[in-house]
C-alpha positions in Angstrom: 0.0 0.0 0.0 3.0 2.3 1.2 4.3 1.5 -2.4 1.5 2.6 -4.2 0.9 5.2 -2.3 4.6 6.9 -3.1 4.3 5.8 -6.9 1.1 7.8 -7.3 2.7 10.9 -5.4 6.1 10.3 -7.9 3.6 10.2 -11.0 1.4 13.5 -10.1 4.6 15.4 -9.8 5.9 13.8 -13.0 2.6 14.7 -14.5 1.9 18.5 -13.5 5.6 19.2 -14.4 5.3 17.7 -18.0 2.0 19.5 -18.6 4.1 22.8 -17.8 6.7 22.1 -20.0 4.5 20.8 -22.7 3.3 24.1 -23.1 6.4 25.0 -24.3 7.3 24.5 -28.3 8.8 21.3 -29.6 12.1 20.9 -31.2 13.9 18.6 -33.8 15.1 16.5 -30.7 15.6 12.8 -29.6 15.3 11.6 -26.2 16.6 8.8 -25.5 14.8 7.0 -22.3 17.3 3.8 -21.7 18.0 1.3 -19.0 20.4 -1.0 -21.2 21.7 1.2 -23.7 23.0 -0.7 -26.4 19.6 -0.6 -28.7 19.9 3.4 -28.5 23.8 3.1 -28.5 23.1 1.3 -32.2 20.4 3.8 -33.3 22.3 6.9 -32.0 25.3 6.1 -34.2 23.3 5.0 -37.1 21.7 9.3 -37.3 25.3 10.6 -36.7 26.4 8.3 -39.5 23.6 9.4 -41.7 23.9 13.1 -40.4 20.1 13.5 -39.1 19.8 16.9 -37.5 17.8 16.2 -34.6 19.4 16.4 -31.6 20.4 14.1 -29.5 19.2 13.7 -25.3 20.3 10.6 -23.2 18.2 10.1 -20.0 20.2 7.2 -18.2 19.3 5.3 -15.2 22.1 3.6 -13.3 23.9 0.5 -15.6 23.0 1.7 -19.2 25.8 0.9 -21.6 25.5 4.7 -23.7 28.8 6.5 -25.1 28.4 9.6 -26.4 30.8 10.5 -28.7 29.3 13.9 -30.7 31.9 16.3 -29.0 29.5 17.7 -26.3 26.6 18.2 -28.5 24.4 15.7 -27.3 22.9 16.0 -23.4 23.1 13.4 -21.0 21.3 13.3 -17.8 20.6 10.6 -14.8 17.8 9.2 -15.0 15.3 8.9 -12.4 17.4 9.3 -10.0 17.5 11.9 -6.7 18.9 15.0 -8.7 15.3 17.1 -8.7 16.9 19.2 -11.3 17.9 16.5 -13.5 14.4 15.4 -13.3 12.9 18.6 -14.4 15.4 18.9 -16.9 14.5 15.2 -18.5 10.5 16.2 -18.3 11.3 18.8 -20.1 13.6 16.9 -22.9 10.5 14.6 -22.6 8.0 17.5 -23.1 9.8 18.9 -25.8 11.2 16.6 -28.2 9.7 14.9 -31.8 11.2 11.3 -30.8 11.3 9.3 -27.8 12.8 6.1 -27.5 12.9 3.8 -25.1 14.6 0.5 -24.1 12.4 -0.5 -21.1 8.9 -0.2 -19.5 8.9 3.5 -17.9 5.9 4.0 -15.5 5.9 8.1 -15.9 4.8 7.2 -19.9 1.4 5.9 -17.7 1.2 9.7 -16.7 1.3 11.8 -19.5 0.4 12.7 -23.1 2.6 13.5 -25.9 1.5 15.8 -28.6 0.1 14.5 -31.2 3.3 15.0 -33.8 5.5 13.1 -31.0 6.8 9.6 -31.6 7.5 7.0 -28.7 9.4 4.2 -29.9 9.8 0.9 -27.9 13.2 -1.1 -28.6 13.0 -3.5 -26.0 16.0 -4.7 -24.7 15.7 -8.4 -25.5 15.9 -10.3 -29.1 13.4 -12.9 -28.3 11.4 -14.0 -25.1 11.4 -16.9 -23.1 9.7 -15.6 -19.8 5.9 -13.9 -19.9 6.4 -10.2 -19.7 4.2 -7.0 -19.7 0.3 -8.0 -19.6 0.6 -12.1 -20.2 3.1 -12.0 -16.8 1.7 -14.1 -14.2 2.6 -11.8 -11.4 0.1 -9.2 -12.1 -2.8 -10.7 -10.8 -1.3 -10.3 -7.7 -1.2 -6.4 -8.4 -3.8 -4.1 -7.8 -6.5 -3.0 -10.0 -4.8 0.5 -10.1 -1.1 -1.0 -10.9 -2.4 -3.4 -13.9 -4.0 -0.5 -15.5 -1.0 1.7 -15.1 0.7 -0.8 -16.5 -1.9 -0.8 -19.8 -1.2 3.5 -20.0 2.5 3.2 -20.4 2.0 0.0 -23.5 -0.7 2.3 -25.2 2.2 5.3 -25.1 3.8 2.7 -27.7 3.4 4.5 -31.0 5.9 1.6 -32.1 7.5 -1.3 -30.9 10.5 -2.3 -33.3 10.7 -6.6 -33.4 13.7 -8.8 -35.0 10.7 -11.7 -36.2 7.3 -12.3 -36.9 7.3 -14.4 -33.5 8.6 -11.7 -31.5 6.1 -9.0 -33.2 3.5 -11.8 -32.2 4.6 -11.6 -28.4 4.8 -7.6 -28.0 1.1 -7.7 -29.4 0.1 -9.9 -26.5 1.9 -8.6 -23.9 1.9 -4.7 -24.8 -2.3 -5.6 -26.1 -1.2 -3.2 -29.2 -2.7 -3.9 -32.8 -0.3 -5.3 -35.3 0.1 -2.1 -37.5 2.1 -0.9 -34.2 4.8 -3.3 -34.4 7.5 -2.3 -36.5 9.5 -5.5 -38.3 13.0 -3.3 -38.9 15.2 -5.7 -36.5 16.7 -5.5 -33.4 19.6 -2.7 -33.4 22.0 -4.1 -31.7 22.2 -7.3 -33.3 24.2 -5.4 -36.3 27.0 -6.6 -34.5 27.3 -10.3 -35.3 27.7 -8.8 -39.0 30.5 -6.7 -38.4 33.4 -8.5 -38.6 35.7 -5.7 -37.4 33.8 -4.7 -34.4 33.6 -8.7 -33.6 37.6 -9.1 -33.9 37.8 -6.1 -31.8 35.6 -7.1 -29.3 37.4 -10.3 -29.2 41.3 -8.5 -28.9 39.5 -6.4 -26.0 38.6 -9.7 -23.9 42.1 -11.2 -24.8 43.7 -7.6 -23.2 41.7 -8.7 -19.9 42.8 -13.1 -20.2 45.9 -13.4 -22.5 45.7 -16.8 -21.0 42.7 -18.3 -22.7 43.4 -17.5 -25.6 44.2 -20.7 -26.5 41.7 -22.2 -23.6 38.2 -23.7 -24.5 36.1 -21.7 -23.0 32.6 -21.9 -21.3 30.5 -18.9 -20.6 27.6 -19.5 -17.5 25.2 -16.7 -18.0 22.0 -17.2 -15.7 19.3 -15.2 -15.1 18.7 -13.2 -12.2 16.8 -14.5 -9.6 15.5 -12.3 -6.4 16.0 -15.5 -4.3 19.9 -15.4 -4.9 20.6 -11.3 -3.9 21.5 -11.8 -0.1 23.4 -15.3 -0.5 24.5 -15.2 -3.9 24.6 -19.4 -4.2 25.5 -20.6 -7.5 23.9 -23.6 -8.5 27.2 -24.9 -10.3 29.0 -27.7 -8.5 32.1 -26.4 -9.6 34.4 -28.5 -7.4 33.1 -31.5 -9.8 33.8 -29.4 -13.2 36.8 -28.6 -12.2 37.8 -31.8 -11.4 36.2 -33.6 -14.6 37.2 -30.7 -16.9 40.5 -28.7 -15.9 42.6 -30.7 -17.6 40.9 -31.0 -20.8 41.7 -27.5 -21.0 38.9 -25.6 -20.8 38.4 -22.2 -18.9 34.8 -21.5 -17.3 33.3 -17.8 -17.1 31.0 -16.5 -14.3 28.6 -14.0 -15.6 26.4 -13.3 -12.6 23.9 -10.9 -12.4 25.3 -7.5 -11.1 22.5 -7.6 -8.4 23.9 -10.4 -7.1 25.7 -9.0 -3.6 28.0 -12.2 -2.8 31.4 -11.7 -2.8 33.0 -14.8 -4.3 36.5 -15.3 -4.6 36.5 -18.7 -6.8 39.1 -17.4 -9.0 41.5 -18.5 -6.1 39.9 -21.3 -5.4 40.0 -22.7 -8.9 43.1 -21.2 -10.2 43.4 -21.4 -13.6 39.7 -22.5 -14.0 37.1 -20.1 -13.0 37.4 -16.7 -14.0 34.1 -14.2 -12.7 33.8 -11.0 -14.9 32.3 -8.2 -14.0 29.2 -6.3 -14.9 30.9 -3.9 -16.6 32.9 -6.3 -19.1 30.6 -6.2 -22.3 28.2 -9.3 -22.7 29.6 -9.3 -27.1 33.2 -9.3 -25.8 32.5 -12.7 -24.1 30.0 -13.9 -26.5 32.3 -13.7 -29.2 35.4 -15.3 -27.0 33.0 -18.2 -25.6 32.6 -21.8 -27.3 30.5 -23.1 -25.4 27.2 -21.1 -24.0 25.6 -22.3 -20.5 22.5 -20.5 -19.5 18.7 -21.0 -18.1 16.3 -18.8 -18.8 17.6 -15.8 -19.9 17.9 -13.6 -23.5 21.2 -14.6 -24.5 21.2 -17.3 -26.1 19.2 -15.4 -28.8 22.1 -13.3 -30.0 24.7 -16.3 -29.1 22.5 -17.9 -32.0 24.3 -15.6 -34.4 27.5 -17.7 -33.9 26.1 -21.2 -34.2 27.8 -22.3 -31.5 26.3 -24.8 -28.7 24.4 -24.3 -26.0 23.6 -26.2 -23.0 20.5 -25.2 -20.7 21.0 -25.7 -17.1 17.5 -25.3 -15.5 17.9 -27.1 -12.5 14.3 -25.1 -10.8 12.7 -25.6 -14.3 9.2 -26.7 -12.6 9.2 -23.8 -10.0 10.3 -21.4 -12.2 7.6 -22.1 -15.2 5.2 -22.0 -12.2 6.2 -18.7 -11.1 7.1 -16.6 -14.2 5.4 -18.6 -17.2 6.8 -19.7 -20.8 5.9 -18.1 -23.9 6.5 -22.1 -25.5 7.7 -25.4 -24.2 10.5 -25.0 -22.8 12.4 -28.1 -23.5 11.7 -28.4 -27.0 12.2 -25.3 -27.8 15.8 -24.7 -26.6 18.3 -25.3 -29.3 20.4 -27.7 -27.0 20.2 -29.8 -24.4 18.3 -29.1 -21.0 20.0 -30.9 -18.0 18.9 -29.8 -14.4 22.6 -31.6 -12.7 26.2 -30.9 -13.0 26.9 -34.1 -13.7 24.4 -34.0 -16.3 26.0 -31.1 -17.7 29.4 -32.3 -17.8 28.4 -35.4 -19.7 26.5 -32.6 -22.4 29.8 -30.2 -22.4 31.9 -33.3 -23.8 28.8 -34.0 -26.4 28.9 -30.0 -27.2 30.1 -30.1 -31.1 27.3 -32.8 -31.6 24.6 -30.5 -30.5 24.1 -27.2 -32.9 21.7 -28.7 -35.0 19.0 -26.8 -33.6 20.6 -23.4 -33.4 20.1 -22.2 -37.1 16.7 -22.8 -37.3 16.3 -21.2 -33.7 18.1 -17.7 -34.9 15.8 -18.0 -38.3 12.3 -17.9 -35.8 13.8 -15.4 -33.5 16.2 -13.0 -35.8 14.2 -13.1 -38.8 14.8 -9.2 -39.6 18.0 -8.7 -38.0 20.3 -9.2 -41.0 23.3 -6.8 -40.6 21.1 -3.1 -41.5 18.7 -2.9 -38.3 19.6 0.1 -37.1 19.6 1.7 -40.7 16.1 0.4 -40.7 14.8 1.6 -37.6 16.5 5.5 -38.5 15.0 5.3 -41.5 11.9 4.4 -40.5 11.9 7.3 -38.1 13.4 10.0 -40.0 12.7 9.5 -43.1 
Protein backbone atom coordinates (compact mmCIF):
# COMPACT_ATOMS: atom_id res chain seq x y z
CA UNK A 1 0.00 0.00 0.00
CA UNK A 2 3.01 2.35 1.17
CA UNK A 3 4.26 1.47 -2.38
CA UNK A 4 1.47 2.62 -4.24
CA UNK A 5 0.95 5.22 -2.30
CA UNK A 6 4.64 6.92 -3.07
CA UNK A 7 4.33 5.80 -6.90
CA UNK A 8 1.09 7.80 -7.30
CA UNK A 9 2.66 10.86 -5.35
CA UNK A 10 6.11 10.29 -7.95
CA UNK A 11 3.57 10.23 -10.99
CA UNK A 12 1.38 13.52 -10.08
CA UNK A 13 4.63 15.39 -9.78
CA UNK A 14 5.90 13.78 -12.97
CA UNK A 15 2.62 14.69 -14.46
CA UNK A 16 1.91 18.49 -13.52
CA UNK A 17 5.56 19.16 -14.42
CA UNK A 18 5.34 17.72 -17.98
CA UNK A 19 2.03 19.47 -18.59
CA UNK A 20 4.06 22.84 -17.79
CA UNK A 21 6.75 22.09 -20.01
CA UNK A 22 4.48 20.78 -22.71
CA UNK A 23 3.30 24.15 -23.07
CA UNK A 24 6.40 24.97 -24.28
CA UNK A 25 7.33 24.48 -28.32
CA UNK A 26 8.84 21.26 -29.57
CA UNK A 27 12.07 20.86 -31.23
CA UNK A 28 13.92 18.63 -33.85
CA UNK A 29 15.07 16.45 -30.66
CA UNK A 30 15.63 12.75 -29.57
CA UNK A 31 15.28 11.64 -26.24
CA UNK A 32 16.63 8.78 -25.53
CA UNK A 33 14.84 7.02 -22.26
CA UNK A 34 17.31 3.80 -21.65
CA UNK A 35 17.99 1.34 -19.04
CA UNK A 36 20.36 -0.96 -21.20
CA UNK A 37 21.67 1.23 -23.68
CA UNK A 38 23.03 -0.65 -26.44
CA UNK A 39 19.57 -0.64 -28.71
CA UNK A 40 19.86 3.44 -28.49
CA UNK A 41 23.81 3.15 -28.52
CA UNK A 42 23.05 1.30 -32.23
CA UNK A 43 20.39 3.82 -33.28
CA UNK A 44 22.29 6.90 -32.00
CA UNK A 45 25.32 6.06 -34.17
CA UNK A 46 23.33 4.99 -37.09
CA UNK A 47 21.66 9.30 -37.29
CA UNK A 48 25.26 10.61 -36.72
CA UNK A 49 26.40 8.29 -39.55
CA UNK A 50 23.56 9.42 -41.67
CA UNK A 51 23.89 13.10 -40.43
CA UNK A 52 20.12 13.52 -39.15
CA UNK A 53 19.83 16.86 -37.48
CA UNK A 54 17.82 16.23 -34.63
CA UNK A 55 19.38 16.39 -31.65
CA UNK A 56 20.40 14.14 -29.47
CA UNK A 57 19.20 13.74 -25.29
CA UNK A 58 20.32 10.64 -23.24
CA UNK A 59 18.20 10.10 -20.04
CA UNK A 60 20.21 7.18 -18.15
CA UNK A 61 19.26 5.28 -15.22
CA UNK A 62 22.15 3.64 -13.30
CA UNK A 63 23.86 0.55 -15.57
CA UNK A 64 22.98 1.71 -19.24
CA UNK A 65 25.83 0.85 -21.58
CA UNK A 66 25.53 4.72 -23.68
CA UNK A 67 28.78 6.55 -25.07
CA UNK A 68 28.37 9.56 -26.36
CA UNK A 69 30.82 10.46 -28.70
CA UNK A 70 29.29 13.92 -30.70
CA UNK A 71 31.88 16.33 -29.04
CA UNK A 72 29.48 17.66 -26.34
CA UNK A 73 26.60 18.18 -28.54
CA UNK A 74 24.42 15.75 -27.30
CA UNK A 75 22.94 15.97 -23.43
CA UNK A 76 23.15 13.44 -21.04
CA UNK A 77 21.29 13.33 -17.84
CA UNK A 78 20.56 10.58 -14.77
CA UNK A 79 17.75 9.19 -14.99
CA UNK A 80 15.30 8.90 -12.40
CA UNK A 81 17.36 9.30 -10.01
CA UNK A 82 17.46 11.87 -6.73
CA UNK A 83 18.89 15.04 -8.74
CA UNK A 84 15.32 17.11 -8.73
CA UNK A 85 16.88 19.25 -11.26
CA UNK A 86 17.94 16.54 -13.54
CA UNK A 87 14.42 15.39 -13.29
CA UNK A 88 12.87 18.56 -14.37
CA UNK A 89 15.43 18.88 -16.86
CA UNK A 90 14.54 15.24 -18.54
CA UNK A 91 10.55 16.25 -18.33
CA UNK A 92 11.32 18.76 -20.13
CA UNK A 93 13.59 16.89 -22.85
CA UNK A 94 10.52 14.64 -22.55
CA UNK A 95 8.02 17.50 -23.06
CA UNK A 96 9.83 18.88 -25.84
CA UNK A 97 11.18 16.56 -28.23
CA UNK A 98 9.70 14.90 -31.75
CA UNK A 99 11.20 11.27 -30.82
CA UNK A 100 11.27 9.28 -27.79
CA UNK A 101 12.76 6.10 -27.54
CA UNK A 102 12.91 3.79 -25.07
CA UNK A 103 14.61 0.55 -24.08
CA UNK A 104 12.39 -0.51 -21.15
CA UNK A 105 8.86 -0.23 -19.47
CA UNK A 106 8.91 3.46 -17.94
CA UNK A 107 5.92 4.04 -15.53
CA UNK A 108 5.91 8.08 -15.85
CA UNK A 109 4.77 7.19 -19.93
CA UNK A 110 1.37 5.88 -17.71
CA UNK A 111 1.18 9.74 -16.66
CA UNK A 112 1.33 11.82 -19.52
CA UNK A 113 0.39 12.72 -23.11
CA UNK A 114 2.62 13.50 -25.90
CA UNK A 115 1.50 15.82 -28.60
CA UNK A 116 0.05 14.51 -31.22
CA UNK A 117 3.34 15.00 -33.75
CA UNK A 118 5.51 13.06 -31.00
CA UNK A 119 6.77 9.57 -31.56
CA UNK A 120 7.48 7.04 -28.74
CA UNK A 121 9.37 4.24 -29.92
CA UNK A 122 9.77 0.92 -27.85
CA UNK A 123 13.20 -1.15 -28.61
CA UNK A 124 12.95 -3.55 -26.01
CA UNK A 125 15.96 -4.71 -24.67
CA UNK A 126 15.71 -8.38 -25.51
CA UNK A 127 15.94 -10.27 -29.08
CA UNK A 128 13.44 -12.93 -28.33
CA UNK A 129 11.43 -13.95 -25.10
CA UNK A 130 11.39 -16.85 -23.11
CA UNK A 131 9.65 -15.64 -19.82
CA UNK A 132 5.92 -13.87 -19.91
CA UNK A 133 6.41 -10.18 -19.74
CA UNK A 134 4.18 -6.98 -19.70
CA UNK A 135 0.30 -7.99 -19.60
CA UNK A 136 0.62 -12.09 -20.19
CA UNK A 137 3.07 -12.05 -16.78
CA UNK A 138 1.66 -14.11 -14.20
CA UNK A 139 2.64 -11.83 -11.35
CA UNK A 140 0.07 -9.18 -12.14
CA UNK A 141 -2.85 -10.70 -10.76
CA UNK A 142 -1.27 -10.26 -7.68
CA UNK A 143 -1.23 -6.43 -8.42
CA UNK A 144 -3.81 -4.12 -7.76
CA UNK A 145 -6.46 -2.98 -9.96
CA UNK A 146 -4.78 0.50 -10.07
CA UNK A 147 -1.09 -0.98 -10.90
CA UNK A 148 -2.44 -3.45 -13.85
CA UNK A 149 -4.02 -0.53 -15.55
CA UNK A 150 -0.95 1.65 -15.07
CA UNK A 151 0.72 -0.80 -16.52
CA UNK A 152 -1.93 -0.76 -19.80
CA UNK A 153 -1.20 3.47 -20.02
CA UNK A 154 2.52 3.25 -20.37
CA UNK A 155 1.98 0.01 -23.46
CA UNK A 156 -0.70 2.27 -25.25
CA UNK A 157 2.17 5.27 -25.07
CA UNK A 158 3.83 2.71 -27.74
CA UNK A 159 3.44 4.48 -30.96
CA UNK A 160 5.91 1.59 -32.14
CA UNK A 161 7.47 -1.27 -30.94
CA UNK A 162 10.52 -2.30 -33.30
CA UNK A 163 10.73 -6.55 -33.38
CA UNK A 164 13.65 -8.81 -34.95
CA UNK A 165 10.70 -11.74 -36.19
CA UNK A 166 7.32 -12.31 -36.93
CA UNK A 167 7.30 -14.41 -33.53
CA UNK A 168 8.63 -11.70 -31.54
CA UNK A 169 6.10 -8.99 -33.20
CA UNK A 170 3.48 -11.81 -32.20
CA UNK A 171 4.56 -11.55 -28.36
CA UNK A 172 4.82 -7.58 -27.96
CA UNK A 173 1.06 -7.68 -29.39
CA UNK A 174 0.08 -9.92 -26.51
CA UNK A 175 1.94 -8.64 -23.91
CA UNK A 176 1.89 -4.72 -24.77
CA UNK A 177 -2.26 -5.58 -26.10
CA UNK A 178 -1.17 -3.25 -29.17
CA UNK A 179 -2.65 -3.86 -32.78
CA UNK A 180 -0.33 -5.26 -35.30
CA UNK A 181 0.11 -2.07 -37.46
CA UNK A 182 2.14 -0.89 -34.19
CA UNK A 183 4.81 -3.32 -34.38
CA UNK A 184 7.49 -2.30 -36.52
CA UNK A 185 9.46 -5.53 -38.29
CA UNK A 186 13.01 -3.33 -38.90
CA UNK A 187 15.21 -5.73 -36.54
CA UNK A 188 16.70 -5.52 -33.44
CA UNK A 189 19.59 -2.68 -33.37
CA UNK A 190 22.00 -4.14 -31.72
CA UNK A 191 22.19 -7.30 -33.27
CA UNK A 192 24.23 -5.38 -36.32
CA UNK A 193 27.03 -6.63 -34.48
CA UNK A 194 27.27 -10.25 -35.25
CA UNK A 195 27.68 -8.85 -39.01
CA UNK A 196 30.46 -6.67 -38.42
CA UNK A 197 33.39 -8.50 -38.59
CA UNK A 198 35.74 -5.67 -37.41
CA UNK A 199 33.78 -4.73 -34.44
CA UNK A 200 33.60 -8.73 -33.64
CA UNK A 201 37.58 -9.07 -33.86
CA UNK A 202 37.81 -6.09 -31.76
CA UNK A 203 35.56 -7.10 -29.26
CA UNK A 204 37.44 -10.26 -29.20
CA UNK A 205 41.25 -8.50 -28.87
CA UNK A 206 39.49 -6.42 -26.01
CA UNK A 207 38.63 -9.66 -23.92
CA UNK A 208 42.13 -11.18 -24.83
CA UNK A 209 43.66 -7.59 -23.20
CA UNK A 210 41.66 -8.71 -19.88
CA UNK A 211 42.76 -13.10 -20.17
CA UNK A 212 45.88 -13.40 -22.45
CA UNK A 213 45.72 -16.82 -20.96
CA UNK A 214 42.69 -18.30 -22.66
CA UNK A 215 43.35 -17.49 -25.62
CA UNK A 216 44.18 -20.69 -26.47
CA UNK A 217 41.74 -22.22 -23.64
CA UNK A 218 38.17 -23.67 -24.51
CA UNK A 219 36.11 -21.69 -23.01
CA UNK A 220 32.63 -21.90 -21.35
CA UNK A 221 30.48 -18.93 -20.65
CA UNK A 222 27.61 -19.53 -17.48
CA UNK A 223 25.24 -16.70 -18.01
CA UNK A 224 21.95 -17.17 -15.66
CA UNK A 225 19.26 -15.18 -15.11
CA UNK A 226 18.70 -13.16 -12.18
CA UNK A 227 16.76 -14.47 -9.62
CA UNK A 228 15.50 -12.33 -6.42
CA UNK A 229 15.97 -15.53 -4.29
CA UNK A 230 19.92 -15.36 -4.89
CA UNK A 231 20.63 -11.33 -3.92
CA UNK A 232 21.47 -11.83 -0.13
CA UNK A 233 23.42 -15.30 -0.53
CA UNK A 234 24.51 -15.17 -3.93
CA UNK A 235 24.59 -19.38 -4.24
CA UNK A 236 25.49 -20.65 -7.54
CA UNK A 237 23.90 -23.58 -8.51
CA UNK A 238 27.19 -24.86 -10.27
CA UNK A 239 28.99 -27.74 -8.48
CA UNK A 240 32.07 -26.38 -9.56
CA UNK A 241 34.45 -28.54 -7.44
CA UNK A 242 33.14 -31.51 -9.81
CA UNK A 243 33.82 -29.39 -13.21
CA UNK A 244 36.84 -28.60 -12.18
CA UNK A 245 37.82 -31.85 -11.43
CA UNK A 246 36.17 -33.65 -14.64
CA UNK A 247 37.24 -30.72 -16.94
CA UNK A 248 40.46 -28.68 -15.94
CA UNK A 249 42.56 -30.68 -17.59
CA UNK A 250 40.91 -31.03 -20.79
CA UNK A 251 41.75 -27.55 -21.00
CA UNK A 252 38.93 -25.61 -20.77
CA UNK A 253 38.39 -22.20 -18.86
CA UNK A 254 34.75 -21.51 -17.29
CA UNK A 255 33.29 -17.79 -17.12
CA UNK A 256 31.03 -16.49 -14.34
CA UNK A 257 28.57 -14.03 -15.61
CA UNK A 258 26.42 -13.27 -12.64
CA UNK A 259 23.90 -10.85 -12.43
CA UNK A 260 25.35 -7.52 -11.11
CA UNK A 261 22.48 -7.55 -8.40
CA UNK A 262 23.91 -10.42 -7.09
CA UNK A 263 25.73 -8.96 -3.62
CA UNK A 264 28.05 -12.16 -2.82
CA UNK A 265 31.36 -11.66 -2.80
CA UNK A 266 32.98 -14.76 -4.31
CA UNK A 267 36.47 -15.32 -4.57
CA UNK A 268 36.48 -18.68 -6.77
CA UNK A 269 39.09 -17.45 -9.05
CA UNK A 270 41.53 -18.48 -6.12
CA UNK A 271 39.85 -21.34 -5.41
CA UNK A 272 39.99 -22.69 -8.89
CA UNK A 273 43.09 -21.21 -10.23
CA UNK A 274 43.44 -21.45 -13.57
CA UNK A 275 39.72 -22.50 -14.03
CA UNK A 276 37.06 -20.09 -13.03
CA UNK A 277 37.38 -16.70 -13.99
CA UNK A 278 34.11 -14.23 -12.71
CA UNK A 279 33.77 -11.03 -14.95
CA UNK A 280 32.33 -8.20 -13.96
CA UNK A 281 29.16 -6.34 -14.86
CA UNK A 282 30.94 -3.89 -16.56
CA UNK A 283 32.86 -6.30 -19.08
CA UNK A 284 30.57 -6.20 -22.26
CA UNK A 285 28.19 -9.30 -22.74
CA UNK A 286 29.56 -9.27 -27.07
CA UNK A 287 33.23 -9.27 -25.84
CA UNK A 288 32.51 -12.68 -24.11
CA UNK A 289 30.01 -13.87 -26.47
CA UNK A 290 32.33 -13.71 -29.24
CA UNK A 291 35.36 -15.32 -26.96
CA UNK A 292 32.98 -18.20 -25.62
CA UNK A 293 32.59 -21.77 -27.32
CA UNK A 294 30.45 -23.13 -25.42
CA UNK A 295 27.22 -21.11 -23.97
CA UNK A 296 25.62 -22.26 -20.48
CA UNK A 297 22.53 -20.46 -19.48
CA UNK A 298 18.68 -21.02 -18.05
CA UNK A 299 16.28 -18.76 -18.78
CA UNK A 300 17.55 -15.82 -19.91
CA UNK A 301 17.95 -13.60 -23.46
CA UNK A 302 21.22 -14.59 -24.48
CA UNK A 303 21.16 -17.27 -26.08
CA UNK A 304 19.19 -15.40 -28.84
CA UNK A 305 22.07 -13.34 -30.00
CA UNK A 306 24.66 -16.33 -29.11
CA UNK A 307 22.53 -17.92 -32.02
CA UNK A 308 24.34 -15.60 -34.42
CA UNK A 309 27.50 -17.69 -33.86
CA UNK A 310 26.05 -21.20 -34.18
CA UNK A 311 27.80 -22.27 -31.51
CA UNK A 312 26.34 -24.84 -28.70
CA UNK A 313 24.44 -24.31 -26.03
CA UNK A 314 23.64 -26.22 -22.96
CA UNK A 315 20.54 -25.22 -20.69
CA UNK A 316 21.04 -25.72 -17.08
CA UNK A 317 17.54 -25.29 -15.47
CA UNK A 318 17.93 -27.09 -12.54
CA UNK A 319 14.33 -25.13 -10.85
CA UNK A 320 12.70 -25.60 -14.34
CA UNK A 321 9.18 -26.71 -12.62
CA UNK A 322 9.22 -23.77 -9.96
CA UNK A 323 10.32 -21.44 -12.20
CA UNK A 324 7.60 -22.07 -15.19
CA UNK A 325 5.23 -21.98 -12.21
CA UNK A 326 6.20 -18.68 -11.12
CA UNK A 327 7.07 -16.59 -14.17
CA UNK A 328 5.35 -18.60 -17.16
CA UNK A 329 6.78 -19.67 -20.81
CA UNK A 330 5.85 -18.14 -23.87
CA UNK A 331 6.50 -22.13 -25.53
CA UNK A 332 7.73 -25.42 -24.19
CA UNK A 333 10.53 -25.05 -22.84
CA UNK A 334 12.44 -28.08 -23.50
CA UNK A 335 11.68 -28.41 -27.01
CA UNK A 336 12.18 -25.26 -27.75
CA UNK A 337 15.80 -24.72 -26.56
CA UNK A 338 18.27 -25.27 -29.34
CA UNK A 339 20.36 -27.68 -26.96
CA UNK A 340 20.17 -29.76 -24.43
CA UNK A 341 18.33 -29.14 -21.03
CA UNK A 342 19.99 -30.86 -17.98
CA UNK A 343 18.92 -29.78 -14.42
CA UNK A 344 22.57 -31.57 -12.72
CA UNK A 345 26.24 -30.95 -12.99
CA UNK A 346 26.92 -34.09 -13.70
CA UNK A 347 24.44 -33.96 -16.33
CA UNK A 348 25.95 -31.08 -17.70
CA UNK A 349 29.43 -32.35 -17.81
CA UNK A 350 28.41 -35.42 -19.74
CA UNK A 351 26.54 -32.57 -22.35
CA UNK A 352 29.78 -30.22 -22.37
CA UNK A 353 31.86 -33.34 -23.80
CA UNK A 354 28.79 -34.04 -26.43
CA UNK A 355 28.87 -29.98 -27.17
CA UNK A 356 30.12 -30.12 -31.05
CA UNK A 357 27.27 -32.79 -31.57
CA UNK A 358 24.58 -30.47 -30.50
CA UNK A 359 24.10 -27.20 -32.95
CA UNK A 360 21.66 -28.69 -34.96
CA UNK A 361 19.02 -26.79 -33.61
CA UNK A 362 20.62 -23.36 -33.38
CA UNK A 363 20.12 -22.18 -37.10
CA UNK A 364 16.71 -22.80 -37.29
CA UNK A 365 16.28 -21.21 -33.73
CA UNK A 366 18.13 -17.67 -34.85
CA UNK A 367 15.80 -17.95 -38.27
CA UNK A 368 12.31 -17.90 -35.85
CA UNK A 369 13.84 -15.39 -33.48
CA UNK A 370 16.24 -12.95 -35.83
CA UNK A 371 14.23 -13.11 -38.80
CA UNK A 372 14.80 -9.16 -39.58
CA UNK A 373 18.02 -8.72 -38.01
CA UNK A 374 20.32 -9.20 -41.02
CA UNK A 375 23.26 -6.83 -40.64
CA UNK A 376 21.10 -3.10 -41.48
CA UNK A 377 18.73 -2.93 -38.32
CA UNK A 378 19.56 0.11 -37.07
CA UNK A 379 19.60 1.70 -40.74
CA UNK A 380 16.08 0.37 -40.69
CA UNK A 381 14.75 1.55 -37.63
CA UNK A 382 16.54 5.54 -38.47
CA UNK A 383 15.01 5.28 -41.50
CA UNK A 384 11.93 4.44 -40.46
CA UNK A 385 11.86 7.34 -38.11
CA UNK A 386 13.38 9.97 -40.02
CA UNK A 387 12.68 9.53 -43.07
Amino acid sequence: MAKEFAIAIYLFCFKVSFAIFKLFPLHDKTTFVTSFGDNCQYIADEMDKQNIPAQKVFLMKPGSLIHVKDGGKSIVLPFESKNIMALLQSIYHLATSKWIIIDNYFGFLSAISFKKQVKCVQVWHAAGAVKQFGAKDPSIQNRSAGARKRFLDVYDKFDYVTAGSERMAEIYQESFQLEASRIVKTGIPRTDFFFDIEAKNSARSAFLANFPELEHKKIILYAPTFRNDGLNDGEIALDLELLSKELQDENYALLLKLHPAVKADHDLQRKFPGFVYSVTSDTHINRLLVSTDLLITDYSSIPFEFSFLNRPMIFYAYDLAAYVQERGFWEDYTSSMPGPVVSTTKELVKEIRAAEHSIKKIAPFNQKWNQYSTGSSSRNVVDFLFK
